[in-house]
N, C-alpha and C positions, 0 to 999 in steps of 0.2 A: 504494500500500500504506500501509494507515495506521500510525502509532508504537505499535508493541508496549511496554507495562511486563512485565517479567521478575521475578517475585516467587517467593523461596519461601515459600508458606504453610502447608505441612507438615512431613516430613523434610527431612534432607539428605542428598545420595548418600554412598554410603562410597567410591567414588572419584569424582572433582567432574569430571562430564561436561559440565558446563554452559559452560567458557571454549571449548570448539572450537565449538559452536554457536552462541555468540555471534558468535565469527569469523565463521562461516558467512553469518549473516545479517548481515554488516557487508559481505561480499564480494556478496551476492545485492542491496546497497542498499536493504535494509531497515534503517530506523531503529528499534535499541531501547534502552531504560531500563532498566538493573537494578541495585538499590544492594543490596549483601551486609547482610549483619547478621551481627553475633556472634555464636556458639554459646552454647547455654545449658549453664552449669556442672553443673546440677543435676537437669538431664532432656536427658538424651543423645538422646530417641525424635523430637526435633522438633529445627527449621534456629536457633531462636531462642528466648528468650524468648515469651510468648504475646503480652504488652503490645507488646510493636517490631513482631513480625508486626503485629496486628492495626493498631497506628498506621501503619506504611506501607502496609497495603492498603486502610487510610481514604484514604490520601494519591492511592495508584492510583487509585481510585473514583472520587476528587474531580477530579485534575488533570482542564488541558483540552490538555495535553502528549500524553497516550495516549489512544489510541480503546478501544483492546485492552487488558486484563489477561492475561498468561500464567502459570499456574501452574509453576513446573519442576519437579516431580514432588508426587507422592501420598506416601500413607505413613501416617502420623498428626497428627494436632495443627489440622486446620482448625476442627473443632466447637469448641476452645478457643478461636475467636476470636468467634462467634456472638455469647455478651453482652456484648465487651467494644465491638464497632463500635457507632459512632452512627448509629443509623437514623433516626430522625429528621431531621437534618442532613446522612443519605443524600438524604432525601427531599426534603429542600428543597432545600437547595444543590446538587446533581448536573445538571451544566449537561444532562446527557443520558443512558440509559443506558449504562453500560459493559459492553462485552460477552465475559465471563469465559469463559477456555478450559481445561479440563482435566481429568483423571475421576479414577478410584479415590478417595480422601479427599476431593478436589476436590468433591465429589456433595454434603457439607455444604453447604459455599460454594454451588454451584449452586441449591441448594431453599430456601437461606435467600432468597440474592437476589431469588427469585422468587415467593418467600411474601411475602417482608417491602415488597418494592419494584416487583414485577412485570417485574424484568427478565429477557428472555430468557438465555440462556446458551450455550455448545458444550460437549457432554461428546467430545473428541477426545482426540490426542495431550499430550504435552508433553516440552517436548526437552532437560530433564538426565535420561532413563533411557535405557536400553538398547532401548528397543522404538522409541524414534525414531534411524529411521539415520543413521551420520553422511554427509554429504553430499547427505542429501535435502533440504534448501535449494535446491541449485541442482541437481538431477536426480530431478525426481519418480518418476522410473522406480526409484529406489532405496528410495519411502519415496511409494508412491502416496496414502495418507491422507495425508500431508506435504503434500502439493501438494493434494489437495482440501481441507484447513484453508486452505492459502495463499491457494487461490482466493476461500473464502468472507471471507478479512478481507479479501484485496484488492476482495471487490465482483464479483467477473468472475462468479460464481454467486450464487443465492439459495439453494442447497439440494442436498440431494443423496439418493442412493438406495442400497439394499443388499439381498442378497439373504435370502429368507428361508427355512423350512421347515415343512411345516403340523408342529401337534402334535397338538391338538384343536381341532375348530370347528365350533359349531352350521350349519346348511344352510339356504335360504331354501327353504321348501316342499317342500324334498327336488332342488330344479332343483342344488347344488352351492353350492359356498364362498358367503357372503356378502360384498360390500364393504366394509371398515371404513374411517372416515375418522372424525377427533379431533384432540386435540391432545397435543402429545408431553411427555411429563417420566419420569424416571429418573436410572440412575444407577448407583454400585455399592449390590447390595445391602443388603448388611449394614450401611453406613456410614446409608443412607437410614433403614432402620429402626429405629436408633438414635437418630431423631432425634423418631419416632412421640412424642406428646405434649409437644411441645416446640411453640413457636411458629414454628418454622424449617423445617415438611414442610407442605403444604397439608392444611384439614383436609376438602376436599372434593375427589376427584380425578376428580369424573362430566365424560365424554364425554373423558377420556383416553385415550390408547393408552402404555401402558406398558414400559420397558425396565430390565431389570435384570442383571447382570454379578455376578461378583464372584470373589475368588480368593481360596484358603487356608480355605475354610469346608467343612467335612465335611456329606456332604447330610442327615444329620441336625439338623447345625444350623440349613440353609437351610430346612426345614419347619417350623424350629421359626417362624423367620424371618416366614415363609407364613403362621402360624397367626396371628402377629401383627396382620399389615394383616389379614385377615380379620377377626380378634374385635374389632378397633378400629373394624372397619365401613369401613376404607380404601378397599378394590373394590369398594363398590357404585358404579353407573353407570361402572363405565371398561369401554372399547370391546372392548381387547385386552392382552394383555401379551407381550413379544417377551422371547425370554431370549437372551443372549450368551453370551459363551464362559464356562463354570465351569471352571475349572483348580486346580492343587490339590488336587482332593476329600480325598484323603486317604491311607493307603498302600494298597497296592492294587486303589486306584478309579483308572482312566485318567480324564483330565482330558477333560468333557464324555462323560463317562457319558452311553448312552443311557436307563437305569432310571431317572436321578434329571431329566431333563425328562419322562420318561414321570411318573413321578410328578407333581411340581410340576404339572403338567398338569390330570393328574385332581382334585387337592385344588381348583382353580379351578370347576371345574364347566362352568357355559355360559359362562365369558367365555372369546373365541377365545385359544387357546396359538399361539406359533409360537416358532425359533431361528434363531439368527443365529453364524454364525460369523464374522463381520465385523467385530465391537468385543468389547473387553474387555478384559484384560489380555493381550493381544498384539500381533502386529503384519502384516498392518496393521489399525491401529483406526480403523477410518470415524467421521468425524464424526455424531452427531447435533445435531440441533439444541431443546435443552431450549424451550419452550414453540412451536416451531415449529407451523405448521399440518399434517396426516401422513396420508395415505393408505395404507394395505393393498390394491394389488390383485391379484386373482388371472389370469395366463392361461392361455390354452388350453390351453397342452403341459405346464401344472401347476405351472407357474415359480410362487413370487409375489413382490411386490417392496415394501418400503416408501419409499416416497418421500415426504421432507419438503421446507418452505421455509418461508423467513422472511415470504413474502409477507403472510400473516394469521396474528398472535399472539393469542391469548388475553389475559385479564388473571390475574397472579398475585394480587399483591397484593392486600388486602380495603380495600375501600373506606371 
């Protein structure tokens, strides 16, 4: 298992879930790094200052101490750290890439690295929240994403799979579902779309296959969201888009409404829809694997499945 760095690069918990699973993973013999930081006086919404974050997560990137960066949770304040990292000095000096774990706010981090650097990424767990159990360290049965993150830092995996469900999908000649295969990026999405005209989201996403999450956003505003990668030209040439859990929506909308993927759906057109109840703001939240290689396939008895791996990445980065 390689050495985990432990950073937070967003909030901080309001009760600090992070020292048991430190234990955890001291008990399980895994090695990890995690140096605290100050609270900021002045902005209560994030773990730090923006400048100490962003200096220690240069620090993470750089070392050759950590294989691993782990987020401890989401929240706000990652985009804050986007102009102030040296990317440049990513790029030269980074003995290899570093491969960043974490979702919700995390999805910043995740599209810059891979815009800016080409590095892949994990959008999974991260374990100072409540969605990672405690004790799934050492008993995957408690915290089965837990153990399939484990597995992929430790190596024992290249990838992994989840189930999915049709929404809309064009047909090959009318014979049934088509095959989709691409390459994987996402994220939560509000955070993602936020980042639209900024140097830090790809500004070309053909022969993707897409994932997007997100919580606390009323499906009003997730169309509005929708309207955005559209008129910016984002969807053209991507494969598919897969949507995860929406939770949240708002009062009286149950969390993962069927109207609002039936919508989202339809404003797509021909590129294939499907949903996922397997990531997002829950638990458990399967691993994907940000620039991973990914297949859509469909069987017999109507299952479908996406299956990713690190075997063949794409490039992020522009050359």
């Amino acid at each position: 298992m390689p050495t985990i760095r432990i950073i937070r690069t967003s909030s901080r918990e309001q009760q600090d879930l992070l020292p048991a699973k430190l234990k955890e993973f001291e008990q399980a013999g895994i090695k990890v790094i995690f140096d605290d930081l100050p609270v900021d006086p002045d902005w209560a919404y994030v773990s730090a200052p923006a400048e100490l974050r962003a200096s220690l997560l240069t620090t993470a990137l750089l070392e050759i101490e950590s294989t691993v960066v782990m987020c401890a949770r989401g929240g706000y304040g990652a985009s804050d750290l986007l102009p102030l990292l040296p990317w440049s000095d990513l790029r030269k000096k980074a003995a290899s890439p570093k491969l960043l774990v974490g979702f919700s706010d995390t999805s910043a981090l995740h599209s810059a690295l891979w815009c800016q650097l080409g590095w892949p990424g994990i959008h999974g767990p991260m374990p100072a929240t409540s969605l990672w159990p405690e004790g799934a360290i050492g008993d995957h049965s408690l915290g089965p994403d837990v153990g399939c993150l484990l597995n992929l830092l430790g190596g024992r995996i290249n990838g992994s799979s989840l189930g999915l469900e049709h929404l809309e999908y064009p047909t090959d000649a009318g014979s049934g579902p088509i095959e989709v295969e691409g390459w994987l990026f996402g994220g939560c999405f509000s955070v993602l779309t936020n980042l639209i005209g900024t140097p830090y989201l790809p500004e070309n996403l053909e022969g993707a296959i897409l994932f997007f999450e997100d919580i606390g956003e009323h499906p009003a505003r997730l169309g509005r969201f929708l309207n955005q990668w559209q008129q910016a030209g984002l969807l053209r040439g991507v494969k598919a888009i897969v949507w995860g859990t929406l939770t949240q929506l708002g009062q009286n909308i149950p969390d993962c409404a069927d109207f609002v993927y039936r919508e989202l759906a339809r404003r797509v057109g021909d590129i294939p829809s499907y949903r996922s109840r397997d990531f997002g703001h829950v638990a458990p939240n399967w691993p994907l694997g940000i620039g991973a290689h990914a297949r859509i396939s469909h069987g017999k008895k109507g299952n479908v499945i996406l299956e990713w791996n690190f075997a063949q990445t794409s490039s992020g980065a522009e050359s």
